[in-house]
C-alpha positions in Angstrom: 34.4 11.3 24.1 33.4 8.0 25.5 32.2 5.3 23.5 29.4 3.1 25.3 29.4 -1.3 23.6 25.7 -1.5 25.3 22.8 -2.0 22.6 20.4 1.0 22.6 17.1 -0.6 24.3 13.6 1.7 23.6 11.5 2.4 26.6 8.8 0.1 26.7 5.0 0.7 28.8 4.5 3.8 30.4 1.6 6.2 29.8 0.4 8.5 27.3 0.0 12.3 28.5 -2.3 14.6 26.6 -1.4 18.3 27.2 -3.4 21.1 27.3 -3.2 24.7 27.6 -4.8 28.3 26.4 -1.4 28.6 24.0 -0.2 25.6 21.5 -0.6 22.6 23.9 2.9 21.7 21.9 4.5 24.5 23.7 2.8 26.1 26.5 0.8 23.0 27.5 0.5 21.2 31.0 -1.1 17.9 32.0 -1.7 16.2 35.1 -0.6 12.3 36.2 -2.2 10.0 38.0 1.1 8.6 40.6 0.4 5.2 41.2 0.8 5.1 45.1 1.2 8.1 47.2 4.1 10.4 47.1 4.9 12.0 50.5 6.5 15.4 50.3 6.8 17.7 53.4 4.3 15.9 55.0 1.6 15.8 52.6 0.5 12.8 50.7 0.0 13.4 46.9 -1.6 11.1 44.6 -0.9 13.2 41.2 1.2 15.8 39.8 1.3 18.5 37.1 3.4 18.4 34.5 4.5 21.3 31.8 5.7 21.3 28.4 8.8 23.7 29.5 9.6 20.7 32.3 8.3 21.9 35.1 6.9 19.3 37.4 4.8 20.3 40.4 2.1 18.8 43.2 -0.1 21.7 42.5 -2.0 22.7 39.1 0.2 24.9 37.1 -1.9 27.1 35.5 -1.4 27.9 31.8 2.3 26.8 31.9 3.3 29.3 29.8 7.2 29.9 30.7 8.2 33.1 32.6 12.1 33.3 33.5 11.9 34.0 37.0 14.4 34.6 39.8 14.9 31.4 41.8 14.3 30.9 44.8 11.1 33.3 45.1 8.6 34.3 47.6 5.4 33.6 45.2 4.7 31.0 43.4 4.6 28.1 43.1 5.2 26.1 45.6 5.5 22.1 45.5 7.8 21.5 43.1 
């Protein structure tokens, strides 16, 4: 194991995100972020993204964000991650 000398440093700033969902917000929630500039990805300019309690970050809304282990890649959704 490798020993690191460097002081441990807390994050400082940032923002607050307040999820939300159907299910406990703890668990199953997803919020949305305000970027601030424009993120180009594929071509399209975003401004915000989506952000779920499981990890998932995407362009597009999320939906309830409640977890389903799914085969990747897939044909369906979601897209813009």
């Amino acid at each position: 194991m490798e020993s690191f000398t460097d002081p441990y440093v807390e994050l400082q700033g940032g923002s607050v995100i307040t999820f939300e969902g159907t299910f406990n917000p703890e668990d199953d929630g997803t919020a949305s972020a305000t970027l601030p500039f424009a993120f180009r990805y594929f071509g399209v300019d975003y401004t915000s993204l989506y952000i779920s309690t499981n990890g998932f970050v995407s362009f597009d809304p999320i939906g309830d964000g409640v977890y389903d282990n799914d085969p990747f890649p897939t044909m369906g959704p979601p897209d813009n991650m």
